[in-house]
N, C-alpha and C positions, 0 to 999 in steps of 0.2 A: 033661349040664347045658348048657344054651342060655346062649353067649358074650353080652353085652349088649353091644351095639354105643355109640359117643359120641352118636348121634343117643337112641337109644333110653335113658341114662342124663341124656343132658339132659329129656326131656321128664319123664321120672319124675320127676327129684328138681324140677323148677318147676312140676310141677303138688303137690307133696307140702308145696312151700311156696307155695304159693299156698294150697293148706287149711289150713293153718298159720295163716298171718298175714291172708288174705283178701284178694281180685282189688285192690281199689283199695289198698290198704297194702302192695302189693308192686309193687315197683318193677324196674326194667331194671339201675340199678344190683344191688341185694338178686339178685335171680335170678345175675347174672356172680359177684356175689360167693360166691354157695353152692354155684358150679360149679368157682371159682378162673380166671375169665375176663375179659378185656376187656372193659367193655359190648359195644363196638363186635362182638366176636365172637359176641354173643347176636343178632343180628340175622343171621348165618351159618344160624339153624336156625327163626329167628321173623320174620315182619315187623315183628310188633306185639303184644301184650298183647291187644288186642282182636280179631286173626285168632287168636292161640292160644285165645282165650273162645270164639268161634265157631264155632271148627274143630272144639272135642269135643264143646260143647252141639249141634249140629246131627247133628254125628257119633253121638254117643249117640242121640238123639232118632230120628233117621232110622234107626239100626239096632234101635231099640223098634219102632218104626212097621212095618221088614218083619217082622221074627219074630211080631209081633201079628197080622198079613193073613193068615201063614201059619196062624196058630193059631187066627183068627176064619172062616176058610175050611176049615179042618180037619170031619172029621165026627164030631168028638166031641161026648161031653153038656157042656155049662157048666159041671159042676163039674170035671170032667179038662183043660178049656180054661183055668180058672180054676188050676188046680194047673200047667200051663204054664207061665201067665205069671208064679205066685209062682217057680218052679223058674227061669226067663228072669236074673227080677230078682235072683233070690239067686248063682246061677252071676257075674251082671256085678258085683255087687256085689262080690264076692270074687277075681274074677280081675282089675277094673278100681276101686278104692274111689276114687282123688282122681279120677278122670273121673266119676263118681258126686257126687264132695263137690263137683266145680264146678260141674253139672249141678243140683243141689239147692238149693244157696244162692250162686252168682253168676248165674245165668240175669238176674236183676234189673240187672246193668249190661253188658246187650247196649243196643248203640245203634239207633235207628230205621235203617230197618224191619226191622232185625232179631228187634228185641222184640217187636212184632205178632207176625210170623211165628212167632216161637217157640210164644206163646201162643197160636196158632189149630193148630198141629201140635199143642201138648199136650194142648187142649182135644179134639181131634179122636181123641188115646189116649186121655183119659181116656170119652170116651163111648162107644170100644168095647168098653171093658171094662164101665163100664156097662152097656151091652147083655148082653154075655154075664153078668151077675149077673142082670136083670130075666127073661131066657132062664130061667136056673135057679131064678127063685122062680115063673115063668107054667107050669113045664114040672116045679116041684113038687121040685124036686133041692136046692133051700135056700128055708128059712125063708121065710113070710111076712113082710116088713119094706121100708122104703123103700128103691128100688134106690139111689137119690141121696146116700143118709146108708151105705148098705153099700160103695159104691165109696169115697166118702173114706173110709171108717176101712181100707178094704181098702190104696189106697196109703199112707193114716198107719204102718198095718203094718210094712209095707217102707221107708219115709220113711229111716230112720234105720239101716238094714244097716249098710252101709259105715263107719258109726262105729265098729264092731268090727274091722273088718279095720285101718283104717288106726292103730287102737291096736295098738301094737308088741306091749306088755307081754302080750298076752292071745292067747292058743295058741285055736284056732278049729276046728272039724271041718266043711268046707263041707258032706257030706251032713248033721249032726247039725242044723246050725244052718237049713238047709231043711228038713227034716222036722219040726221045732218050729215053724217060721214056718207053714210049712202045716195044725199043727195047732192052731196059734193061732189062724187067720185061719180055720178053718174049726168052731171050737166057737163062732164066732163068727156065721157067718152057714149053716154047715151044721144040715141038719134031723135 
């Protein structure tokens, strides 16, 4: 069993309250206090609140971005590229839920230019997934239907993963909970 480090138990439990209570209602005080620290010693492992927002929103983001190049340059059909990327999201969702929960609903209080950036990065995932959905409906491997309205309901799908992991109470089986996602998402836009 893998020892956690101080580094590594700070960051868990302030990103765990940070989905808790939400980026602007947590404060430098609240964070020292749920670690039993100094403010002053919270600045040992963070500069800021907003280098900690940006450090995993870009961190997550960019490491979507390779595993997708990898899997948009792969020479699979669209529907096994598209079973990638649910299996990607489910894997992170479950090994990583509050970098997920901050990634999904703090993204919104990144500061300029960061916020741009954010949005022409996501915009730029969500269009090659896109792609690869309009791939499998030209090339006959899903349904006839709009690629545009298939890709949102495809991340609506996944939106919400991580709400399961980071609920304590609720026992999870990572392969059980991918394999229903994927056959969710594919009675859904599978032929």
């Amino acid at each position: 069993m893998k020892n956690t480090t101080k580094k590594e138990l700070f960051f868990k439990k302030t990103l765990k309250l940070i989905s808790e209570k939400g980026f602007k209602a947590t404060t430098m005080r609240d964070i020292a206090h749920e670690l039993n620290f100094e403010v002053a010693n919270v600045y040992n492992y963070i500069d800021s609140k907003e280098a900690l927002l940006e450090g995993y929103i870009f961190g997550t983001l960019d490491e979507f971005l390779i595993y997708l190049d990898n899997i948009v340059d792969s020479s699979y059909s669209p529907v096994e590229k598209l079973k990638f990327v649910i299996s990607k999201h489910a894997q992170y969702a479950i090994a990583k839920p509050y970098e997920i929960a901050l990634f999904v609903y703090e993204w919104r209080n990144l500061k300029e230019p960061r916020l741009t950036e954010f949005k022409e990065k996501r915009s730029t995932y969500i269009s090659k997934v896109n792609t690869i959905i309009e791939d499998g409906i030209n090339q006959g491997e899903l349904r006839p239907m709009d690629s545009e309205f298939a890709t949102f309901m495809f991340f609506s799908s996944m939106r919400w993963l991580f709400s399961m992991i980071t609920n304590e109470e609720e026992k999870i089986n990572p392969i059980e909970i991918e394999k229903q996602l994927t056959d969710f998402i594919f009675k859904g836009i599978g032929k």
